[in-house]
FIDO-928138 format. One record per residue (C-alpha): residue number from 0; residue in one letter; x, y, z. Coordinates in steps of 0.5 Angstrom, whole numbers, plus 2048, in hexadecimal, padded with zeros to 3 digits. Example, Ala and Ser with C-alpha at 12.3 -4.5 7.8 and 13.67 -1.06 7.14 Angstrom:
BEGIN
   pos   code     x     y     z
     0      A   819   7F7   810
     1      S   81B   7FE   80E
//
This chain:
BEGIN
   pos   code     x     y     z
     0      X   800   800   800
     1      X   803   806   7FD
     2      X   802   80D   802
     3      X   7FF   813   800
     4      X   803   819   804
     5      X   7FF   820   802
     6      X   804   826   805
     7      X   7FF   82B   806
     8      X   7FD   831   80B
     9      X   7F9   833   80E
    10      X   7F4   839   80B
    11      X   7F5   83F   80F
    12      X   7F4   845   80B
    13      X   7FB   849   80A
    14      X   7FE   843   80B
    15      X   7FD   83F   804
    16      X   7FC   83F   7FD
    17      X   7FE   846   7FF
    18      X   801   848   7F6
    19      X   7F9   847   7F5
    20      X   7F9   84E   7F9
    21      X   7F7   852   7F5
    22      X   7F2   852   7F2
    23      X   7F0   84D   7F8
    24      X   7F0   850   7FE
    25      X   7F3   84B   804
    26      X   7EC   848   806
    27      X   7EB   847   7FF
    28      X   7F1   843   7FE
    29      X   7F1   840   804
    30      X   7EA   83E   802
    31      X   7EC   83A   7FA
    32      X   7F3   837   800
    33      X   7ED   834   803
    34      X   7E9   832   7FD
    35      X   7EF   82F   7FA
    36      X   7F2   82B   800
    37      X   7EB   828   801
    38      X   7EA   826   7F9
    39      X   7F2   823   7F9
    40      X   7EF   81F   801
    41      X   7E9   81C   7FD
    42      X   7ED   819   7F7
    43      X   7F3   817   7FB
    44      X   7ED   813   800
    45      X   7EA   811   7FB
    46      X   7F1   80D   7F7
    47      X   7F0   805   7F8
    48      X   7F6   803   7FB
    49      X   7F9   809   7FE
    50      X   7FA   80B   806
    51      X   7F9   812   806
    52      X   7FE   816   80C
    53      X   7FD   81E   80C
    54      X   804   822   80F
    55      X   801   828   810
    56      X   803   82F   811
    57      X   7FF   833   816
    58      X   7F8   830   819
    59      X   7F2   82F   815
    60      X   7EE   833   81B
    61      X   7F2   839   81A
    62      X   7F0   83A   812
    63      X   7E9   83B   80E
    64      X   7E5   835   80D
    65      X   7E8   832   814
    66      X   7E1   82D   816
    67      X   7E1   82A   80E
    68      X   7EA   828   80D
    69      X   7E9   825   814
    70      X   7E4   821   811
    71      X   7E7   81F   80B
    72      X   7ED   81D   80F
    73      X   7EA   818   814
    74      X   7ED   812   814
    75      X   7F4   815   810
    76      X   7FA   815   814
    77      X   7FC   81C   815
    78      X   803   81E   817
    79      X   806   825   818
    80      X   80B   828   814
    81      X   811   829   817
    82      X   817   82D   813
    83      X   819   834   811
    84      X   818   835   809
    85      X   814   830   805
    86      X   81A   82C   802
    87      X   81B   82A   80A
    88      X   814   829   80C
    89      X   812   825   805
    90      X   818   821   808
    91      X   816   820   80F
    92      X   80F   81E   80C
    93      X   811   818   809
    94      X   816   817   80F
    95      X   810   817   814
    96      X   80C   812   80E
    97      X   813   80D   80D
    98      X   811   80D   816
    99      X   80A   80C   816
   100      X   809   808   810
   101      X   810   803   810
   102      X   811   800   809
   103      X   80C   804   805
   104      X   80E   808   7FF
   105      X   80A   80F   800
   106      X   808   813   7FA
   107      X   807   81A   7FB
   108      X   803   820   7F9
   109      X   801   827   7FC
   110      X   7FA   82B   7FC
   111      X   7FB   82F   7F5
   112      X   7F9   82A   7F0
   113      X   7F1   829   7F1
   114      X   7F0   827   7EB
   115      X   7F3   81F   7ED
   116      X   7F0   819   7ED
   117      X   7F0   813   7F0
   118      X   7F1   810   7E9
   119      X   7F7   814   7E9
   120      X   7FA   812   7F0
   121      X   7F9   80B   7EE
   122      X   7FD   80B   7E8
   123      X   802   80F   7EB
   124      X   802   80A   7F1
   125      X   803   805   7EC
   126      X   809   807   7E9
   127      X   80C   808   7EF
   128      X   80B   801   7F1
   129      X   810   800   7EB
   130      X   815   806   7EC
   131      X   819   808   7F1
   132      X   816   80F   7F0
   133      X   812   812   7EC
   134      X   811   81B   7EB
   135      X   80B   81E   7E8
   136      X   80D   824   7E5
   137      X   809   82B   7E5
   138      X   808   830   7E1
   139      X   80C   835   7E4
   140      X   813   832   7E5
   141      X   811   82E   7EC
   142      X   80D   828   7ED
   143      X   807   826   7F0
   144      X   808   81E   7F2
   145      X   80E   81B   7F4
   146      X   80F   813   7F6
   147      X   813   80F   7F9
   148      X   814   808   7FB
   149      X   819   809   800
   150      X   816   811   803
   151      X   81C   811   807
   152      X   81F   813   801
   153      X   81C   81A   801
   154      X   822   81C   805
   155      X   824   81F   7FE
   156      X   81E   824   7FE
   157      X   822   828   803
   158      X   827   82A   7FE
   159      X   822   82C   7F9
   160      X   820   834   7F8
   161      X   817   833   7F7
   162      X   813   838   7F5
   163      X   818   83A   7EF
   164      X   817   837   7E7
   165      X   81D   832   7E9
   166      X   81A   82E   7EF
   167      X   817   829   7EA
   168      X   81F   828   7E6
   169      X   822   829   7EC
   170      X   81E   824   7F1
   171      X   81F   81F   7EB
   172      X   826   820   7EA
   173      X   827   81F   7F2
   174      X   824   818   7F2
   175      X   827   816   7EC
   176      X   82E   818   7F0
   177      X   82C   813   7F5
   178      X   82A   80C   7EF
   179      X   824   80E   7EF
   180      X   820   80E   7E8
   181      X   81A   812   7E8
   182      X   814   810   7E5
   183      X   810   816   7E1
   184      X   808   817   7E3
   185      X   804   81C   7DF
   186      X   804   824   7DF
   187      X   800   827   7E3
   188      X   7FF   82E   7E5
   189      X   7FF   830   7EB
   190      X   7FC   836   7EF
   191      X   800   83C   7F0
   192      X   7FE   842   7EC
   193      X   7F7   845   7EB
   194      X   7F8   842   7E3
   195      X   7FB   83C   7E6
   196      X   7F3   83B   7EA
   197      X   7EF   83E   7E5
   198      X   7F2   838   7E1
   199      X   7F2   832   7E5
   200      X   7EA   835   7E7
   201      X   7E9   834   7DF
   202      X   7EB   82D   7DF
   203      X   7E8   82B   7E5
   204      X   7E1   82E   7E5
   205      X   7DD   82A   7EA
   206      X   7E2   82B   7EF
   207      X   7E2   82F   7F6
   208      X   7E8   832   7F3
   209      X   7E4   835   7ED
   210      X   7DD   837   7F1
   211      X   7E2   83B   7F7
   212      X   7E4   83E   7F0
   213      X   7DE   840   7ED
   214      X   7DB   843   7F3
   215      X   7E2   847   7F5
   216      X   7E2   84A   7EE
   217      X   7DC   84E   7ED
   218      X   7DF   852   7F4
   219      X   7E6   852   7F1
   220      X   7E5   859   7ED
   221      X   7DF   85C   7EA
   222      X   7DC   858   7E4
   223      X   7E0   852   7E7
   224      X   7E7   850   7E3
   225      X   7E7   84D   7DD
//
């Protein structure tokens, strides 16, 4: 059984998805934050095979739409994040994980790609099961998943600059430093700019995300941006 990691915050306003701001303002920004956790909780629930584990930054009660995340992750091991940047705590993450689920590989997402699937995750898993680690590209340069059969081996994210649109090449060429050939999974865009929402809305218009998005627009500007 392949875990699930999702590395998310908690959505306190001001303090995630803060380059939505503007035209968000913080509350609304912490508003899609929430929405997209939620649709990512959903579809990692919902993976056949998968244990799903929250690191999690924050406390949920602290942020917007508290009562419904806790809900959605009843029955999920939560652990604490620990660390300084996200390098080290994405590290410590899987750290935590290799202690609490000995033997698993883990494959790990964040909360900025609502439009995964189930269907999606369990690919990714099973190309895991025949790999030493797989990277999911994302359109910026990052990556929005990373497994690894043996998740201690994500030491080598401590090394790694993240949020520049070098972290996915660089993450790859650490692990190849180490004997590792890397699986590719399937591009994908991440939330990270108002573009980047706008898109992924579009592509996922049944989601929480794409309705949070719809309903913040019209208050965004006059007339609604467009």
């Amino acid at each position: 059984m392949t875990v699930l990691l999702v590395v998310a915050k908690s959505p306190v306003p001001g303090a995630v998805k803060t380059r939505l701001c503007p035209p968000a303002t913080p509350v609304q920004a912490a508003r899609l934050a929430a929405a997209a956790l939620r649709d990512t909780l959903d579809a990692v629930a919902a993976t056949p095979g998968a244990l799903p584990v929250l690191a999690l930054h924050g406390r949920l009660a602290d942020g917007v739409d508290a009562d419904e995340l806790r809900a959605a992750v009843a029955g999920w091991t939560v652990l604490p994040q620990r660390g300084t940047g996200l390098g080290d705590r994405l590290a410590a993450a899987y750290a935590d994980v290799a202690q609490a689920c000995p033997g698993r590989p883990v494959l790990q997402i964040g909360m900025d790609t609502p439009q995964v699937t189930p269907a999606l995750l369990a690919a990714a898993a099973r190309r895991l099961a025949g790999a030493d680690a797989v990277l999911g590209p994302a359109v910026d340069g990052g990556w929005w998943a990373l497994g690894l059969r043996d998740p201690r081996h994500a030491a080598a994210l401590r090394e790694v600059p993240m949020s520049t649109p070098e972290t996915g090449r660089r993450t790859a060429a650490a692990l190849a430093a180490l004997g590792l050939p890397v699986g590719r999974l399937p591009l994908l865009r991440d939330v990270d700019g108002w573009a980047d929402a706008l898109a992924v809305a579009e592509a996922v218009p049944g989601s929480r995300f794409a309705v949070r998005m719809a309903g913040a627009r019209p208050a965004l500007l006059p007339g609604g941006l467009r």
